[in-house]
C-alpha positions as CSV (number, residue, x, y, z in Angstrom):
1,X,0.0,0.0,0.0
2,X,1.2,3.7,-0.9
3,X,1.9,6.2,1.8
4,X,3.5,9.6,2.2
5,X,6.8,10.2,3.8
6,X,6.8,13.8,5.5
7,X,7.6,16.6,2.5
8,X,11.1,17.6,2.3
9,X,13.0,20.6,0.3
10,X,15.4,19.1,-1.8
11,X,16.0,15.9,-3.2
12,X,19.0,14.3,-4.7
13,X,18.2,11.3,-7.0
14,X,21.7,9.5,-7.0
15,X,24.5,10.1,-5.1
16,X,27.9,10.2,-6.9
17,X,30.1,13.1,-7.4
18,X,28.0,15.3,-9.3
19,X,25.5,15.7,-6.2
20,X,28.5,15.3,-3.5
21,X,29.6,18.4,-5.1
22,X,26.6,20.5,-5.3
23,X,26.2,19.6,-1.7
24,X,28.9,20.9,-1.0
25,X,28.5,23.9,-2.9
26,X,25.5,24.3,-1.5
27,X,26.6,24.5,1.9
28,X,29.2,26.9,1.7
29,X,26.5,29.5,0.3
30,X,24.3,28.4,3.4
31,X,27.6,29.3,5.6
32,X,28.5,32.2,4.1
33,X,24.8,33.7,3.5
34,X,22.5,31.8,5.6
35,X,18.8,31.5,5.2
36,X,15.9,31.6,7.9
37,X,14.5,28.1,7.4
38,X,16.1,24.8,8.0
39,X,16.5,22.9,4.2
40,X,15.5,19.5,4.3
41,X,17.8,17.5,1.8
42,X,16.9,13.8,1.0
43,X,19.6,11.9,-0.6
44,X,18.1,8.7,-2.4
45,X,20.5,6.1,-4.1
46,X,20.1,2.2,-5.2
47,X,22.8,1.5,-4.2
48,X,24.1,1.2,0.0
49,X,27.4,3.5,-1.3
50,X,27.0,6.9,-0.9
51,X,28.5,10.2,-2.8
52,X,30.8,8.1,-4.7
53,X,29.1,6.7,-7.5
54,X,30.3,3.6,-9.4
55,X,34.1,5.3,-10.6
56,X,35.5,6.3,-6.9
57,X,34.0,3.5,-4.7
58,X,34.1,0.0,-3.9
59,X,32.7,-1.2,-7.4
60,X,35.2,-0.5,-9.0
61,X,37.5,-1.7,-6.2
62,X,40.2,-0.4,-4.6
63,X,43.1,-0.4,-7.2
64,X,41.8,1.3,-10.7
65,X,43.8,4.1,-11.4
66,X,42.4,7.2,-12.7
67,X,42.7,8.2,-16.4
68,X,44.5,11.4,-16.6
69,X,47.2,12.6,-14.1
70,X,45.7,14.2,-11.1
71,X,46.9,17.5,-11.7
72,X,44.7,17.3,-15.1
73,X,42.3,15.1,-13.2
74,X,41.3,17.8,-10.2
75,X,41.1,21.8,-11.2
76,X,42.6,24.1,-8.5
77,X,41.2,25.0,-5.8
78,X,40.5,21.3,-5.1
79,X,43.5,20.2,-6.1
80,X,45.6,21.6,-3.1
81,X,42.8,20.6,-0.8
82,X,42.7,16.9,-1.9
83,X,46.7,17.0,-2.1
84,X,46.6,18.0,1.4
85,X,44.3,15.6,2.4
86,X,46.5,13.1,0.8
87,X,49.5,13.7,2.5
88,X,47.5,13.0,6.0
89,X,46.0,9.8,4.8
90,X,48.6,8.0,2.2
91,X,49.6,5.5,4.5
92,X,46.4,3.4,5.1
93,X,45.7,4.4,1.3
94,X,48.4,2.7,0.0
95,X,48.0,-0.2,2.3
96,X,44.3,-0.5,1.0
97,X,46.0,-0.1,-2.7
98,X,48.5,-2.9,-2.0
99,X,46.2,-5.3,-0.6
100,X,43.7,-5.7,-2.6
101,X,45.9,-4.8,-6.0
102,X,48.2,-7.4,-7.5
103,X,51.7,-7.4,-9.8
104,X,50.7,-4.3,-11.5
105,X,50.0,-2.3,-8.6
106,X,53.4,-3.4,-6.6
107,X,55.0,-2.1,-10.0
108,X,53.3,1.0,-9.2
109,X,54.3,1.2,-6.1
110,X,58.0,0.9,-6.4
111,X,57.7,3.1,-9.7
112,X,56.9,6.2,-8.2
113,X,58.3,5.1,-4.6
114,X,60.4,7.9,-4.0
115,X,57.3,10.4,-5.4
116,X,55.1,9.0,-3.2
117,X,57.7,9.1,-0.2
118,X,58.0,13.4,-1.3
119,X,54.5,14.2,-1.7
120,X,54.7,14.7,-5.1
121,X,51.1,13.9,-6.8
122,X,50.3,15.8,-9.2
123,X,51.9,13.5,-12.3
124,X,51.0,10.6,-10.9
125,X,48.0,8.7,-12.1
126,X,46.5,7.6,-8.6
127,X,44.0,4.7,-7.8
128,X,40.7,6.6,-8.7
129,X,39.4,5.0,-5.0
130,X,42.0,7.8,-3.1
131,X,39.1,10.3,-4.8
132,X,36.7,8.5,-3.4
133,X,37.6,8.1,0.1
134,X,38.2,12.1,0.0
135,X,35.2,13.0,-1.0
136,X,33.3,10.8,1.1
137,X,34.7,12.2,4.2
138,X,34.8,15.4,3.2
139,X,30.6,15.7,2.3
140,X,30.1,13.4,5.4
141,X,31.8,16.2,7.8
142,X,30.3,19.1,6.0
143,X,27.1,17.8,6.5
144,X,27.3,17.2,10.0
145,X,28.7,20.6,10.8
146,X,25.9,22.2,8.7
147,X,23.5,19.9,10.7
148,X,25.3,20.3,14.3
149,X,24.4,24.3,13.4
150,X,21.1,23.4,12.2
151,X,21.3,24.9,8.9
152,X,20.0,21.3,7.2
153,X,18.6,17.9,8.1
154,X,19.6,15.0,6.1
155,X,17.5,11.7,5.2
156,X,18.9,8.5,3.5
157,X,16.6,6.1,1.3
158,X,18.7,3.4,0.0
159,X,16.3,2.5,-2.8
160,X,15.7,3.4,-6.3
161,X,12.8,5.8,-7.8
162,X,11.0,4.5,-10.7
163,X,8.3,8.2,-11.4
164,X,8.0,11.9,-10.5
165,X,4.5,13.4,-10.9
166,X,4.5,17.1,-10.7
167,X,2.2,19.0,-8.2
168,X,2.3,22.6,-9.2
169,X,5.7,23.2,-8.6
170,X,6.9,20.3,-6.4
171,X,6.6,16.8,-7.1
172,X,6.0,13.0,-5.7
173,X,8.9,11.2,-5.9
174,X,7.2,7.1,-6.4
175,X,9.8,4.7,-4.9
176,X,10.3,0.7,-6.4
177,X,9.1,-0.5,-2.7
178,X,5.9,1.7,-3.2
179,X,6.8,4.8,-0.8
180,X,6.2,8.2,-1.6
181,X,8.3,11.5,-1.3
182,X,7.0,15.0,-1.5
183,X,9.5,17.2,-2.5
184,X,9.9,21.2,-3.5
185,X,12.9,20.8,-5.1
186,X,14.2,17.7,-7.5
187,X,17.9,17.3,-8.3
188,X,18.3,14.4,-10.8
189,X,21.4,13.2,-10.8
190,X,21.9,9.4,-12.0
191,X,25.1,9.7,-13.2
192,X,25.9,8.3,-17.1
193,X,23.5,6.3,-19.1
194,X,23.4,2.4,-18.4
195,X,25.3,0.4,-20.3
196,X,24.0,-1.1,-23.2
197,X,23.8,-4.8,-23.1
198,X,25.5,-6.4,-26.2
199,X,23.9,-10.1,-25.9
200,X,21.4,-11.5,-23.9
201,X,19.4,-9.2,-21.4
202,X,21.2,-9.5,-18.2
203,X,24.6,-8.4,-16.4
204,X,26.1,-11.6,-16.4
205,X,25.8,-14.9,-18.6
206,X,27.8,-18.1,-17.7
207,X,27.7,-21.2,-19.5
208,X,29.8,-24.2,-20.0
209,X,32.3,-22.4,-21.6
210,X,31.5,-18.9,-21.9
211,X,31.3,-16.3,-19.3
212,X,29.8,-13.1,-21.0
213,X,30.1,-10.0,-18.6
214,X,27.4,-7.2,-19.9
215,X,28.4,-5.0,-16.3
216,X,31.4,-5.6,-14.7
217,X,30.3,-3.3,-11.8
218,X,27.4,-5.3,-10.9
219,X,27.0,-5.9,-7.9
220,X,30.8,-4.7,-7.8
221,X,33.6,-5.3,-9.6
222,X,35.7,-7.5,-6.8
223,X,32.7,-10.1,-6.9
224,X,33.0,-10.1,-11.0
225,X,36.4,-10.7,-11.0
226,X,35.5,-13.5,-7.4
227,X,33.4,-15.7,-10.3
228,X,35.6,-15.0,-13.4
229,X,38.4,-17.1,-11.5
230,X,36.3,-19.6,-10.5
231,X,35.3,-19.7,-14.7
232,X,38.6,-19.7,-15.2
233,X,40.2,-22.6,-12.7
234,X,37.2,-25.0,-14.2
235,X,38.9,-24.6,-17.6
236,X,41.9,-26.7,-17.2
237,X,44.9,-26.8,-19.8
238,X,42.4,-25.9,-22.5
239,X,43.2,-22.4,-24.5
240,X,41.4,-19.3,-22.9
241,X,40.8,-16.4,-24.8
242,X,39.0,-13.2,-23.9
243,X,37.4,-10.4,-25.7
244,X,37.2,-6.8,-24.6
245,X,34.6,-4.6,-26.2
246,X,35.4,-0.8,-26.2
247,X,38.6,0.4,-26.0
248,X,37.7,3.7,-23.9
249,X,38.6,4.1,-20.1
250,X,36.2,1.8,-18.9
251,X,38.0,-1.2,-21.7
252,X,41.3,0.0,-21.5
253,X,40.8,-0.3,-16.8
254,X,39.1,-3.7,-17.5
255,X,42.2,-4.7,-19.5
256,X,44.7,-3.6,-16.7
257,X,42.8,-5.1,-14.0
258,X,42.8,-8.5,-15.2
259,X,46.6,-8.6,-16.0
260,X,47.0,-6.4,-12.4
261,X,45.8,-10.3,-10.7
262,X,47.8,-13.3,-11.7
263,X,45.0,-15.7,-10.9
264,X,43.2,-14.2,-14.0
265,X,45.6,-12.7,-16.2
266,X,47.9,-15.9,-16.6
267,X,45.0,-17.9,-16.9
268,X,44.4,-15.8,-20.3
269,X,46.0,-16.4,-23.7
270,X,44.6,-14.0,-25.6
271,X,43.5,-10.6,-25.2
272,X,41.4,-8.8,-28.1
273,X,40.1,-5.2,-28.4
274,X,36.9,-5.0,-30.7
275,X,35.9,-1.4,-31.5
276,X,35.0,0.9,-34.4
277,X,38.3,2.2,-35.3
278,X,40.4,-0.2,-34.2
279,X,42.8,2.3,-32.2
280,X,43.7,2.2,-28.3
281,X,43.8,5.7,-26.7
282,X,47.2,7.0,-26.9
283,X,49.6,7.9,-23.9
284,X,53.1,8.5,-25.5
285,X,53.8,12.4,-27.0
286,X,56.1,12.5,-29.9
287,X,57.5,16.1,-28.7
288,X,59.1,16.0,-32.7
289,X,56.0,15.0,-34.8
290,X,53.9,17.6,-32.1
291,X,56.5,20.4,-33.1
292,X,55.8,19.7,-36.6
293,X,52.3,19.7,-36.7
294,X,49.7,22.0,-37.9
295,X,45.9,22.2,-38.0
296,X,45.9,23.7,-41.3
297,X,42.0,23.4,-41.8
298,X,40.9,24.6,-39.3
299,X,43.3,27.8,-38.2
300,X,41.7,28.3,-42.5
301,X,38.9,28.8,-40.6
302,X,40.2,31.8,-38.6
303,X,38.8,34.4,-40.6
304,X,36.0,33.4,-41.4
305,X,32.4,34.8,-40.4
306,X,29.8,33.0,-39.6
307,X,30.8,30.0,-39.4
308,X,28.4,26.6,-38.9
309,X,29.2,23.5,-36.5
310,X,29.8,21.2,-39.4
311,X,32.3,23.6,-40.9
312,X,34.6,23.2,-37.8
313,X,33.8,19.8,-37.3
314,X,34.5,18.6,-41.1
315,X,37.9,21.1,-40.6
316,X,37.9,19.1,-37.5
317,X,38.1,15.7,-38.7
318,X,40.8,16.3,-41.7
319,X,43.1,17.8,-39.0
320,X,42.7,13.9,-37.2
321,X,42.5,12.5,-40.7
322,X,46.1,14.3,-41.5
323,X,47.9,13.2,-37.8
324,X,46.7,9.9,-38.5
325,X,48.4,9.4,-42.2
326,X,51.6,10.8,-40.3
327,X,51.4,8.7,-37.5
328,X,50.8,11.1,-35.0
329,X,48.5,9.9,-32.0
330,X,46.0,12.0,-29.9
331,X,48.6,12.5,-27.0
332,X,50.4,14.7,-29.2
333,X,47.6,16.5,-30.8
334,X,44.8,17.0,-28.5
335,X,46.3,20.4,-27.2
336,X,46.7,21.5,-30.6
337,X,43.4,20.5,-32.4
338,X,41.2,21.2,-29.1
339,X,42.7,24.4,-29.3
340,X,41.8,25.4,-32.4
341,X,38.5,24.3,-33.1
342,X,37.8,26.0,-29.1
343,X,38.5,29.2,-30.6
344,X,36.3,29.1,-33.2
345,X,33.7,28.2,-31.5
346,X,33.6,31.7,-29.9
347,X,32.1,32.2,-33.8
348,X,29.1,30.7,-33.5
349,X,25.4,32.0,-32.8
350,X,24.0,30.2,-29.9
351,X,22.0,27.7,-32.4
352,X,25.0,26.6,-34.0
353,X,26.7,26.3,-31.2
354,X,24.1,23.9,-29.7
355,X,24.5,21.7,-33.0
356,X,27.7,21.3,-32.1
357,X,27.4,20.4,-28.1
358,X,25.1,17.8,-29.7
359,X,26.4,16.5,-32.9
360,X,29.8,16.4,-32.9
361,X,31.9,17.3,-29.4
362,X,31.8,13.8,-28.4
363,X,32.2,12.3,-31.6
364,X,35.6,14.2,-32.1
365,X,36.1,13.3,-29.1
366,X,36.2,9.8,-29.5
367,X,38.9,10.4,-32.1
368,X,41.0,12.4,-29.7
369,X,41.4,9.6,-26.1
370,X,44.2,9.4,-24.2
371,X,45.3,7.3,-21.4
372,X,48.5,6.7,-19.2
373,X,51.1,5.0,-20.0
374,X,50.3,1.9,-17.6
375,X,47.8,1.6,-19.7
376,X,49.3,1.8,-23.3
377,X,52.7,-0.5,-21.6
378,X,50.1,-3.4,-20.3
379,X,49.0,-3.8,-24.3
380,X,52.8,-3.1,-24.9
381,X,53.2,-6.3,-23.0
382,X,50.8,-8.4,-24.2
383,X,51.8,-7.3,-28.0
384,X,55.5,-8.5,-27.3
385,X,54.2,-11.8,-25.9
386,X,52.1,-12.1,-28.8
387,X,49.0,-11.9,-26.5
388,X,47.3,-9.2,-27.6
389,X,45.0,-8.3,-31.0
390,X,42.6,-5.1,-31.8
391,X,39.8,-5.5,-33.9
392,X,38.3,-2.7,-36.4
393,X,34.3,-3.6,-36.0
394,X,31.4,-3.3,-34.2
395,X,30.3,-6.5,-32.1
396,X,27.1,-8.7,-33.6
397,X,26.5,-11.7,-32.0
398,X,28.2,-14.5,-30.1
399,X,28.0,-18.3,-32.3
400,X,28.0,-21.5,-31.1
401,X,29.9,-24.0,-32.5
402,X,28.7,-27.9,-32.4
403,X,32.1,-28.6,-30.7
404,X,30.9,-26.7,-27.9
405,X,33.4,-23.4,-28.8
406,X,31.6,-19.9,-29.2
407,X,33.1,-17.6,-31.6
408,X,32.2,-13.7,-32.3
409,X,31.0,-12.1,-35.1
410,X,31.3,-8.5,-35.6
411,X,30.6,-6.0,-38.6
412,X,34.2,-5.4,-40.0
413,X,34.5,-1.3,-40.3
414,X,37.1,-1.6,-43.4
415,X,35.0,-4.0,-45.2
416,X,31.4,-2.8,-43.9
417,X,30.6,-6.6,-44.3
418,X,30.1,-9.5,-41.1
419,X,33.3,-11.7,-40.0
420,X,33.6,-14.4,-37.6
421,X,36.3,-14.4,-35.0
422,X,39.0,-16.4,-36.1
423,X,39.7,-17.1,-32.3
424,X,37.7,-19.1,-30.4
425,X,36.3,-16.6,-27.3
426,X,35.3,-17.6,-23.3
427,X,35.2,-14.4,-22.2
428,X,33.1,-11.2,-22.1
429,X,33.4,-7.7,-21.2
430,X,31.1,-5.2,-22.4
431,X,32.6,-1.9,-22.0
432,X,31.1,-0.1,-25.1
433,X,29.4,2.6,-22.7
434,X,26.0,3.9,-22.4
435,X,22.8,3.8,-24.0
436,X,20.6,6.9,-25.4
437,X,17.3,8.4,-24.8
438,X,15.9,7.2,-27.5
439,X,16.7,3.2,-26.6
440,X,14.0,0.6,-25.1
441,X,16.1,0.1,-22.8
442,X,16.5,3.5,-21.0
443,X,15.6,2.9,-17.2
444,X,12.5,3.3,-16.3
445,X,12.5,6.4,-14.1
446,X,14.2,8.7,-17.1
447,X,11.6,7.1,-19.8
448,X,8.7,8.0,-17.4
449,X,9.9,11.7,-17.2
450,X,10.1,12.1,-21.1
451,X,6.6,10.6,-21.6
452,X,5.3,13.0,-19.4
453,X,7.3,15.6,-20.8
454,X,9.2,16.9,-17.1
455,X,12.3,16.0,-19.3
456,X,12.8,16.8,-23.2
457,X,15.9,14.8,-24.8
458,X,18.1,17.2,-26.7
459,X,19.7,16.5,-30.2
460,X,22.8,14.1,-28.5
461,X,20.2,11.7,-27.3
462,X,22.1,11.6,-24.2
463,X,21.4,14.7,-22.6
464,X,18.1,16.9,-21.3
465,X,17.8,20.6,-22.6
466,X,17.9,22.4,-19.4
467,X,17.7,26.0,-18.6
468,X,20.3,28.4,-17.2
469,X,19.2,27.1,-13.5
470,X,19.9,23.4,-14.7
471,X,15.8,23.0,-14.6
472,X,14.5,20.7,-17.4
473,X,11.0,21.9,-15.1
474,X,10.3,24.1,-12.7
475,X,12.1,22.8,-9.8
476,X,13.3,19.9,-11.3
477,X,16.7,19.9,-11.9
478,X,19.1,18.2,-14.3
479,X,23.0,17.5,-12.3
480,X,26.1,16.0,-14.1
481,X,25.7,13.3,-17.0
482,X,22.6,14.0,-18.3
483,X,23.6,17.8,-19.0
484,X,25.1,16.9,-22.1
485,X,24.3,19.0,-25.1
486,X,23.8,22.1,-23.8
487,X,25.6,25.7,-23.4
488,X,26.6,26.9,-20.1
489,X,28.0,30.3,-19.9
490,X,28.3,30.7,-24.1
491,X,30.5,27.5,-23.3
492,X,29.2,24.2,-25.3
493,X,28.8,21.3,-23.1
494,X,29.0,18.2,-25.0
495,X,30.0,15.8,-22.0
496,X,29.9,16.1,-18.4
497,X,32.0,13.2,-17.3
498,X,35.1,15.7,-16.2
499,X,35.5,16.0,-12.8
500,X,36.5,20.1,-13.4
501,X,33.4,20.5,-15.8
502,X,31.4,18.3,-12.4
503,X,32.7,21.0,-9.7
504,X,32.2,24.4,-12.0
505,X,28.4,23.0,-13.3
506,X,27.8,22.0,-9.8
507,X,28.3,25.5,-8.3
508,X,25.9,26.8,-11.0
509,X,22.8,24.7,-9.6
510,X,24.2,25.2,-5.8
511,X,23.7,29.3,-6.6
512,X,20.1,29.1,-8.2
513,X,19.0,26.6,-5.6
514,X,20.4,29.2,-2.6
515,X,19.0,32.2,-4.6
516,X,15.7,30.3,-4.9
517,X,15.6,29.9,-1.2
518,X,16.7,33.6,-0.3
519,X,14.2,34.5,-2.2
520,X,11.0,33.0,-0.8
521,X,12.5,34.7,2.7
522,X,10.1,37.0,4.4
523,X,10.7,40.7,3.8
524,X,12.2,42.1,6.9
């Protein structure tokens, strides 16, 4: 039966960085100008894990090491405050790290010993879970100081909300174990888009010799990795081969981690990449080739007026197309091609600037990844051991053979025709990324609020169009992800997966939710 929990002020739908953030943010502005009432805040996630999300807590495990160097990771001020927090809490860190990492992770270790030992972070490429314990504490003891001064009260639901109905200008908040919240304010922030599962409709398939892996983080990734070894000690002396779809940050960590634990990666013959273009994010700059290069199509752009999305973006792509006939990988060309097609974006009206948040930001960007080098020297390894294969193509379908052996087939991208592995394949990961608005599979709570129109898809399919308060509706708020495709500031947003882009679009819903409050004060 239905029933009402007591109303509240604000509501946070998920919990990961994006709303630890504006929590934060939030609070300061409380501190600094305080308001006469008490705000209410409800925090409601799925999962038990709180203000972490899936990249900086314990689903991804303790030893997952963040994509870019912290220093490009983290803007300033935050940076000096997490550094400082680091230096006070390395040593049970690091054991943390040590323990529960493997080979890969004591390489680490003694690799940047002596930077470690000297405080010296900011090159380093540091388990992403170091983030995650800092932020933890740090929204944990803001909130009880802002509660000890009675500024807010907090509630947690651990549970997941399937519908919003709007009332006026608040809304009831339906829960999957049939409560009800009543709240003024709605702050939805679910993070990025499920995954999208590649075969078969659930998160983990196991048969007789094939274990197929659609979410490694479910229920975490520690119990994933717990079953693949038991898959893997009931295989005996026979050849094991796996296959990594998606070679962005979630592949190219999934790759790592099994090598980083013996049990798993000497168990494994054969790694093999399958994705579109057939390219691994790049970590090495050639400071030569980088010295030589030169957008030539798009600075041909510089004087031109009015310009249109698709004129920088086809400038765009040549520019790629030219650094990849020399030989020249993202690493040492992202600067330089980001550069100029960001200063011609200054040139555009506001519509075509929107085209280009939605069309074709994230596309470049796909051309443009980078990664560390543990990264790039793990495939380095598994090349020189003949170990390691990336595919051009877009996974199809996994076949069964009447031997009992699967195979994959996938649409070749040279070719544009279907092939069949040539390798037999036992295991799965599904790293492609997310789905779109537009799928059947979109969860249910997000397809509820475009049917009843709270929340209009822009032209990426993976964003909402918001307003300049972040509201899709009155009161309704979009946080972090789902922002994508939208402009900010006359700044395009194409993704919001960027811890800096998080903390800056954070601070922007913080102000219009503390102005919407100072607002409704009584007149003195």
């Amino acid at each position: 039966m239905d029933f009402e929990i007591n109303h509240t002020d604000i509501t946070f739908i998920g919990s990961g960085i994006s709303s630890s953030f504006s929590i934060l943010h939030f609070l300061d502005l409380l501190e600094k100008e305080p308001i006469d009432k008490k705000i209410s805040l409800t925090i409601i996630d799925r999962y038990p894990e709180f203000y972490t999300g899936i990249p900086y807590g314990v689903r991804s495990g303790y030893s997952v090491l963040l994509i870019t160097s912290l220093k490009n990771f983290l803007p300033e001020p935050e940076l000096s405050k997490f550094i400082k927090w680091l230096n006070l809490n390395k040593e049970w860190l690091l054991d943390e790290f040590r323990t529960e990492g493997g080979q890969l992770s004591l390489e680490w270790l003694a690799t940047h010993k002596e930077r470690l030992k000297n405080n010296e972070w900011e090159d380093l490429f540091i388990p992403r879970r170091f983030f995650g314990s800092y932020i933890d504490q740090k929204v944990k003891s803001t909130l009880e100081k802002a509660i000890n001064e009675k500024r807010v009260t907090v509630d947690y639901i651990n549970s997941e909300v399937t519908d919003i109905d709007k009332n006026n200008d608040s809304y009831t908040l339906s829960l999957c174990d049939h409560k009800k919240i009543s709240s003024e304010k709605v702050i939805l922030s679910v993070g990025s888009l499920p995954t999208l599962k590649l075969w078969k409709n659930e998160d983990l398939i196991e048969q007789d010799n094939l274990m197929f892996i659609n979410n490694p983080y479910k229920p975490n990734l520690g119990e994933v990795l717990g079953q693949l070894e038991l898959f893997l000690k009931g295989k005996n002396a026979k050849e094991v081969n796996a296959l990594i779809v998606g070679a962005n940050a979630s592949g190219l960590e999934m790759l790592y981690k099994l090598n980083d634990l013996d049990a798993i990666g000497s168990k494994i013959d054969k790694f093999t990449m399958l994705s579109t273009q057939g390219l691994s994010p790049d970590s090495i700059i050639d400071e030569e080739g980088k010295k030589k290069y030169t957008p030539k199509n798009l600075l041909a752009l510089k004087d031109k007026e009015d310009l249109t999305a698709s004129q920088i973006a086809e400038a765009t792509y040549k520019d790629l197309d030219v650094a990849d006939d020399v030989k020249l990988g993202a690493a040492s060309t992202v600067d330089i091609i980001s550069g100029a097609f960001g200063a011609l974006l200054k040139k555009l009206n506001r519509e075509e600037l929107r085209k280009f948040a939605c069309l074709y930001g994230n596309d470049i960007g796909r051309r443009q990844r980078c990664a560390g080098y543990h990264y790039s020297k793990t495939i380095d390894a598994l090349k020189e051991e003949n170990r390691f294969e990336h595919i051009a193509g877009r996974f199809v379908d996994i076949k069964k053979e009447s031997d009992q052996a699967y195979f994959f087939e996938y649409l070749d991208t040279a070719s544009k025709t279907n092939k069949i592995s040539k390798d037999t394949v036992d295991v799965v990961f599904n790293c492609i990324g997310g789905t779109n608005l537009k799928a059947s599979d979109v969860p249910e709570l997000l397809k509820n609020l475009i049917q009843k129109e709270l929340c209009v898809p822009n032209e990426s399919n993976i964003g909402f169009d918001v307003n300049e308060s972040l509201e899709s509706s009155k009161n309704l708020h979009v946080m972090g992800p789902l922002l994508a495709g939208n402009i900010f500031d006359g700044k395009a947003v194409w993704h919001v997966e960027h811890c800096g882009r998080i903390i800056w679009l954070s601070g922007v819903l913080s102000k219009s939710i503390h102005q919407y409050y100072k607002l409704l004060e009584p007149k003195k």
